[in-house]
N, C-alpha and C positions, 0 to 999 in steps of 0.2 A: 504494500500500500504506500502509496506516496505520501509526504507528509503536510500537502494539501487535504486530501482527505482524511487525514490522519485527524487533522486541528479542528475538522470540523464534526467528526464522528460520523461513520459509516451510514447512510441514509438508509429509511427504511426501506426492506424491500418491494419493487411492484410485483403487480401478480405476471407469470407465465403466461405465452398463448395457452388455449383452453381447446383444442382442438381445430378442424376446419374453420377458415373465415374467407373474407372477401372486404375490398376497401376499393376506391378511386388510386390508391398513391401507397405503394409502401417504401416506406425508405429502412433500408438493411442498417445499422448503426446508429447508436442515440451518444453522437458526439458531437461537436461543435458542427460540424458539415449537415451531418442528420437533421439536428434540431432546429439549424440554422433555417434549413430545405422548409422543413413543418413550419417554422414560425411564418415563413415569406408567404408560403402557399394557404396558410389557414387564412391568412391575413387579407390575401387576393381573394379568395375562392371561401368563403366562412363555411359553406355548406358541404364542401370537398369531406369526405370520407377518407383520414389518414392515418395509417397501420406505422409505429414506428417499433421493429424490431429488433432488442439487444442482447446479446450473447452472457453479458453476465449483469454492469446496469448504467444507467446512466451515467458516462466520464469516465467509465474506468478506464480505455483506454490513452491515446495520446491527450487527449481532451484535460484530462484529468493529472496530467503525472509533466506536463512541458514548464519550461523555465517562466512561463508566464509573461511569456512577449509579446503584447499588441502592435506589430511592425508592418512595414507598406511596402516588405522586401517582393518584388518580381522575383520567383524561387527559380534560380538558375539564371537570373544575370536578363537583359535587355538583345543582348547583340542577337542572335537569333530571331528573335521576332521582328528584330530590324530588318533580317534578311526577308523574311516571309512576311509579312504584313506593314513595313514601310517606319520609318518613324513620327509621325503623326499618330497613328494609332496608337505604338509601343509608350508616346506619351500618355494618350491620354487614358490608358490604362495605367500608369503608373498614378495620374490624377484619382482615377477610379479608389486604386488601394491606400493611397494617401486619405482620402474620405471615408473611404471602409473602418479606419481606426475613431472618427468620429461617429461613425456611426454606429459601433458597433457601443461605444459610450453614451450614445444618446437612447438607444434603447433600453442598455441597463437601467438609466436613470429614471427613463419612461414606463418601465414595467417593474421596480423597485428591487432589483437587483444589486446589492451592495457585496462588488467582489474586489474593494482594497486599490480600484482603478486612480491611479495617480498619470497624467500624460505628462512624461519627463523628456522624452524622445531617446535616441538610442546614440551610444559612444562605442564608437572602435577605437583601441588602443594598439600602439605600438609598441614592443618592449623589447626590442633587438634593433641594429639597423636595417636587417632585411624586411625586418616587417616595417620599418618605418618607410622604406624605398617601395614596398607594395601600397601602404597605404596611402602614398602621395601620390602614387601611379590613381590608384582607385581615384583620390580626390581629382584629379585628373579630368578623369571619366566622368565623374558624378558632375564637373562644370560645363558640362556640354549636356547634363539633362536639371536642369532650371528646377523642373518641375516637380523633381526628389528633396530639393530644400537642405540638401548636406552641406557641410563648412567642414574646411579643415584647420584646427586648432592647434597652437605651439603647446610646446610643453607646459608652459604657465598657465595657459588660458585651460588644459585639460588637466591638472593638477586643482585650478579651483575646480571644477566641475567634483570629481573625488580622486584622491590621493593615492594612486596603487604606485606601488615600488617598482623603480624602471620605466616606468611611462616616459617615453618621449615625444609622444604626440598623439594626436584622435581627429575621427570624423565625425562630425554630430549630425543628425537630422533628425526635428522635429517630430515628425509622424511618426510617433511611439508613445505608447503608455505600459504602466507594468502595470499588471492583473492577477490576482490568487486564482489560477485556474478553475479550480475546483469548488467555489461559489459561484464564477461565471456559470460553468456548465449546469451546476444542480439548478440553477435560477431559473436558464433556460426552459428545463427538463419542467419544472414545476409551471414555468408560460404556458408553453405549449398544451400540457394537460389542461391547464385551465381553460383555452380556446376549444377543447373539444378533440383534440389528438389520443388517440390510445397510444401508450407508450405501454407495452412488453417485457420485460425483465427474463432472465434467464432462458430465455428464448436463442438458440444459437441456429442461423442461416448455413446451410451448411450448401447451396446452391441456389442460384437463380436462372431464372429460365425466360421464356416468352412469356409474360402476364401473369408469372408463378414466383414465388416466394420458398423454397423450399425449406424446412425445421425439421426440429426435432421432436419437435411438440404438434407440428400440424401443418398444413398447405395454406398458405393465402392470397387466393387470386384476384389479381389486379390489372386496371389500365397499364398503369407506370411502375412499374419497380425502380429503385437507386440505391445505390453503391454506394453506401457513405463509409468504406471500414478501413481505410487510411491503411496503418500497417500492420493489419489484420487480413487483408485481403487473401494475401496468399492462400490462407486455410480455405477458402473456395472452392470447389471443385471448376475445374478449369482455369483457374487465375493464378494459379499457380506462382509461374514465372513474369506476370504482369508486373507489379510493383515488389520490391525489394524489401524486407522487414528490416532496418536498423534499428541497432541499439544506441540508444542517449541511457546517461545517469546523473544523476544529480544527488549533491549533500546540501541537508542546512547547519547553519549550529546556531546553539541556543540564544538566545537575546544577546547583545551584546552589549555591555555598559555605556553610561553614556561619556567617559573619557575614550573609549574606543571610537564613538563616531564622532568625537570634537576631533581626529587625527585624523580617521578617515575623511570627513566630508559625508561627501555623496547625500548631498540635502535637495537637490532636484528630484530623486528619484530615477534617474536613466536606466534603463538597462544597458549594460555594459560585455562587450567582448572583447576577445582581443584578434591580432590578425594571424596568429598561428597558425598550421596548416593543418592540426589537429588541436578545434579552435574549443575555447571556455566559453561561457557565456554566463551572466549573473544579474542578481537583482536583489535589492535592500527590499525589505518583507513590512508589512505593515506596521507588524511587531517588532521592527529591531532587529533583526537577523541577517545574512548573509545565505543566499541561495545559490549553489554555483553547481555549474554541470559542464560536461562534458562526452567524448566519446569512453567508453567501457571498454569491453567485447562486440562488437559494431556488429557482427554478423554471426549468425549461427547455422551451421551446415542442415543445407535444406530447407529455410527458410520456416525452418522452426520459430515461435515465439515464446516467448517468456512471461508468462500469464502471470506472476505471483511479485512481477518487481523486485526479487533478490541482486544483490549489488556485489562482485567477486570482492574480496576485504584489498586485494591489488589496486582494482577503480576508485576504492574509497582512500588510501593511502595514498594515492595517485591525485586525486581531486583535492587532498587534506595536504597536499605539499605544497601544491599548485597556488590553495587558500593562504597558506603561509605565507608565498612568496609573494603574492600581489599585496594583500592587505597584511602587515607582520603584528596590527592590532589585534586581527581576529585570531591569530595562534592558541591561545589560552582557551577562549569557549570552545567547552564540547562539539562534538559534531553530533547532534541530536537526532538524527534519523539519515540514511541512504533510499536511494531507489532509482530503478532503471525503467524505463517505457519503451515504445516502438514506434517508430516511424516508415511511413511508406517513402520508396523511392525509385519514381520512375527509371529507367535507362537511360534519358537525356537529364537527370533530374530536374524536370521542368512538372512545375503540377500542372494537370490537364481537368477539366470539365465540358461532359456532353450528353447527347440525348440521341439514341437512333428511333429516328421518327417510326420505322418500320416494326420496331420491335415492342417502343416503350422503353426498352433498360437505359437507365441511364447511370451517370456516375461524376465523382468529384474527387479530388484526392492527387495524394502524390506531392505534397507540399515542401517535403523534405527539412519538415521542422520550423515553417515559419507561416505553417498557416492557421495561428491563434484570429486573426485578422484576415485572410485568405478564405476561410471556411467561411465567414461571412457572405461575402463577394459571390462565393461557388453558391451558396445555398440563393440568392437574389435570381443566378443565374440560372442556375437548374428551376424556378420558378418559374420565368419568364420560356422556357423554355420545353418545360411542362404544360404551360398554357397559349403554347403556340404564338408566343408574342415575339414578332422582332422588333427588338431593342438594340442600346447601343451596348451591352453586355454583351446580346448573344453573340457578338462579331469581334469583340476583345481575341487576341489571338491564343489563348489558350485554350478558346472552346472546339473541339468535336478534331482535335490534333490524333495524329497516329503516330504510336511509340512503339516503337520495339521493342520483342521480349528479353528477359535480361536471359543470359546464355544458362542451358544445363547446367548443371552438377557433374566432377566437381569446380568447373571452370566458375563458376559463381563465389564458390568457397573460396578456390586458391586464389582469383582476381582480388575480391573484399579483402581480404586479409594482407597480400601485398601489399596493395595500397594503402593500408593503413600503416602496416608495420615501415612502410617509407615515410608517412608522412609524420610518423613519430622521432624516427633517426633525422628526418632535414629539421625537427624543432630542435632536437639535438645538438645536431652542427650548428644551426645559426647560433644558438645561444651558447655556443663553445667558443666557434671563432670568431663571432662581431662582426660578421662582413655582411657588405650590403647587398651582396648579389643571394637573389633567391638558389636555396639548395638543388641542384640536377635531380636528385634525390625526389621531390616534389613535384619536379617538371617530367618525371617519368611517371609519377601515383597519376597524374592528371590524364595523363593521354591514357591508362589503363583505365581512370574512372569515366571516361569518356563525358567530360562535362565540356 
């Protein structure tokens, strides 16, 4: 269990499907994607019949266990879409998600969801010279798109923001807020019902089909089915090799005094990374804490997943070094709980949303960890897309894309693993020998991860 859900106490259970049913709209997954789908569509359609089906319950999975980042990140970078879809559009879908973190704030607010939403925007740090030569490369890039709102700050200006040891500079943009995941979701889950949605518990989809729902518990046939099971999907039959299950982890520790954050700073709130190649990511906690995560065990042969959130005592030693060296305040506090989740990731890792008119199935997903604010977006647009509307969504360039599958087994194993175990050894060297040239090391994991 995450120690989001942890804080908040295990939510009661809902009841199981009960046998055979039928609805207008099932959507497979009650996570941020799922829920998002049901709110848009109860919302359009009040009278819409909607089936939402979940494997164990509401958040448990990414929804409920991510570092809590409401970000306006395009997952997998711009240039792509430039090539296919022009840069006008790749703009104004960046505009799009840039308002998705507002919006997805202004609904909390509007349906009384109090889940710790502070909009600080997000800092990337430097803490080598190689990262600092990529970061300025990035800010670079970020000055030819206006409409991302990033700045690149000196060491001083990123030092007030908050104080991590070795910082030599950061990117900031605006469109970010941090979020307790896991009152977001429940909030959701508890809207939704109230509009009149059936939501499912312990329900596990084990296929979908034409106008079919498959379970454990019973058939539910429908118009539209959706896909909303992010880095769950694999367990599908058929989907196997579609999206890729990664592993994230994350530690908190306990409260931290308040002579610890007179040293640290960090009174904006930002959520913060940094630019390593096997990168950290963090956030100050409602309560005084420090949240920090990173990559684990990234992959498990076969695209197994990790139902119970157990964290190797390696990853946590690994993340608890990590805490040391940024923040040397937070050394002292316990580290109060571990935990790992799962993410989908496409083979281009670009998150994709679509609808085949012919069948009905639809889907959303593949975010690769940055779609707290993304599943918004997808669930707007699987709406609009469900009801046959063309909008300025449905043509955003991620919708109704075709990805290819990620390779057999064990070419999936031994590729993930490579590439991570390189992207470990180049954080290695940079931070050994201070040079600014990114590690070869990296520029080999890259062409393997095919991003």
């Amino acid at each position: 269990m995450s120690f989001w859900h942890a804080a908040e106490g295990l939510p009661q259970p809902r009841p199981a499907l009960a046998g055979d049913s039928t609805a207008d709209v099932v959507i497979v997954g009650a996570g941020y994607t799922g829920l998002w789908t049901a709110y848009y569509l109860k919302q359009a359609q009040p009278g819409l019949d909607i089936a939402v089906l979940e494997a164990r319950f509401a958040g448990f999975g990414a929804s409920g266990r991510n570092g809590g980042w409401l970000t306006n990140s395009i997952t997998g970078g711009r240039t792509q879409y430039v090539r296919t879809s022009g840069r006008a559009v790749v703009g104004r879908f960046q505009e799009l998600l840039n308002d998705t973190v507002d919006e997805v704030i202004s609904v909390a607010a509007a349906e009384g969801i109090d889940a710790d939403i502070v909009k600080g925007g997000e800092l990337n740090l430097a803490r080598n010279p190689a990262q600092l030569a990529r970061l300025q490369a990035w800010a670079a890039d970020e000055a030819q798109w206006p409409e991302a709102g990033a700045r690149l700050l000196d060491r001083r200006e990123t030092d007030g923001r908050a104080a991590v040891a070795g910082s030599l500079g950061g990117l900031y943009q605006p469109h970010c807020a941090r979020v307790q995941p896991a009152k977001l979701v429940r909030g959701l889950a508890r809207t939704v019902e109230a509009m009149g949605v059936r939501l499912y518990e312990d329900t596990p989809v084990t296929e979908i089909r034409t106008g079919t729902a498959v379970t454990s518990r019973g058939v539910v046939r429908c118009r539209h089915v959706l896909r909303a099971t992010e880095g769950f999907t694999a367990g599908l039959r058929r989907s196997h090799r579609d999206w890729l299950p990664m592993n994230s982890s994350m530690i908190v520790t306990e409260p931290l005094p308040a002579s610890a954050w007179a040293e640290i700073g960090w009174n904006g709130m930002e959520a913060i990374a940094d630019m390593a190649h096997a990168y950290m990511y963090a956030q100050r906690t409602a309560d005084g804490r420090i949240a920090l995560g990173g990559r684990g065990v990234p992959y498990r042969f076969g695209s197994r997943t990790d139902d119970d959130g157990a964290t190797a005592p390696a990853t946590v030693r690994r993340l608890h070094s990590l805490l040391g060296e940024m923040f040397p305040a937070a050394c002292d506090p316990r580290i109060e709980q571990a935990w790992s989740g799962v993410l989908g990731v496409p083979r281009d890792w670009k998150a994709t949303v679509g609808l085949d008119p012919s069948t009905g199935v639809g889907w959303a997903g593949g975010y690769v960890g940055t779609g707290v604010a993304a599943a918004n977006l997808a669930g707007r647009t699987l709406r609009d897309l469900v009801l046959g509307e063309d909008t300025e969504l449905t043509v955003m360039p991620w919708v109704n894309r075709t990805v290819r599958r990620w390779e057999p087994e064990p070419l999936r194993w031994l590729g993930v693993r490579a590439m991570y175990q390189a992207y470990y050894a180049a954080d290695r060297r940079e931070n050994r020998t201070r040079s600014a040239a990114t590690s070869p090391l990296a520029r080999a994991a890259d062409l393997v991860s095919g991003r």
